[in-house]
N, C-alpha and C positions, 0 to 999 in steps of 0.2 A: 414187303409186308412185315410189320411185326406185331407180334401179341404180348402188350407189358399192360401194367396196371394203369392208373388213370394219372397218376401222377407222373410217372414216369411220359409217360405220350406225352403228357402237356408241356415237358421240357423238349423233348423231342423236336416239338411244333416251333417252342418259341428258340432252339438253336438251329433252328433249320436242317435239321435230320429229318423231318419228318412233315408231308407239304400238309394232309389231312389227317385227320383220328377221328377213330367212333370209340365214342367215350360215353360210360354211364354214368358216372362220378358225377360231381357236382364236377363245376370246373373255378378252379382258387384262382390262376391266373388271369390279371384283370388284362394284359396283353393279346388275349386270344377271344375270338368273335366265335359265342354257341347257337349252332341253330339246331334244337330240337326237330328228330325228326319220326321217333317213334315211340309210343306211350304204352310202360310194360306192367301186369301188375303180379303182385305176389302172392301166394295163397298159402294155407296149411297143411300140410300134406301128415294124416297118422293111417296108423292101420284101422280098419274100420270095426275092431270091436276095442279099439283104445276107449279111455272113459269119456273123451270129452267127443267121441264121432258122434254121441245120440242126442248130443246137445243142439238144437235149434239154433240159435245166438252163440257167441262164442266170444266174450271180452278177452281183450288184451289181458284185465287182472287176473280172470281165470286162467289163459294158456299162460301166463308167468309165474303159476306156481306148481308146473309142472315142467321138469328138463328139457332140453330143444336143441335138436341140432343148425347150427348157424352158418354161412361163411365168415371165413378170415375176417380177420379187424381190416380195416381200411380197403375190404373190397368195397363195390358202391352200396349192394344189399345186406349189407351187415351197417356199415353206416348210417343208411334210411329207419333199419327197425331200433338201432341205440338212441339215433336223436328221437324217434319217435316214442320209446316209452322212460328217456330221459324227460321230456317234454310230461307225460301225464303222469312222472312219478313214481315209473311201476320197476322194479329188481327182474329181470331175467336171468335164469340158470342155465349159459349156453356151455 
């Protein structure tokens, strides 16, 4: 078994190091066949007398003008949330 990042598995796979991977990453190599098989989601986690807990709704423009903790660049959920508020335009402070 080994535990690397998504990129890395997916060389793994296609030099024959490695026969499967559970990968969350998108998957770039067009050499390799994904089959989804678990749908995960993310949520906000603050302390519950932060300013934005009493809020009912919660946009994206409002929690990006306040700090955030992130994962690493090129994990898969740091990923998901850059293309997602690269997509609507929005600056986050991670």
């Amino acid at each position: 078994m080994t535990i690397s990042n998504g990129s890395l598995l997916q060389f793994s796979l296609l030099d024959n190091t490695l026969d499967i991977a559970l990968i969350e990453d998108s998957i770039h190599e067009t050499d390799l066949k994904r089959i989804p098989f678990y749908h995960d989601d993310m949520v906000l986690i603050m302390l519950k007398d932060y300013p934005l807990a009493s809020m009912k709704n919660i946009t994206l423009s409002k929690v990006s003008s306040y700090p955030m903790l992130l994962r690493e660049k090129e994990s898969a959920g740091r990923e998901y949330v850059d293309d997602l508020v690269a997509r609507i335009n929005i600056v986050i402070s991670p």
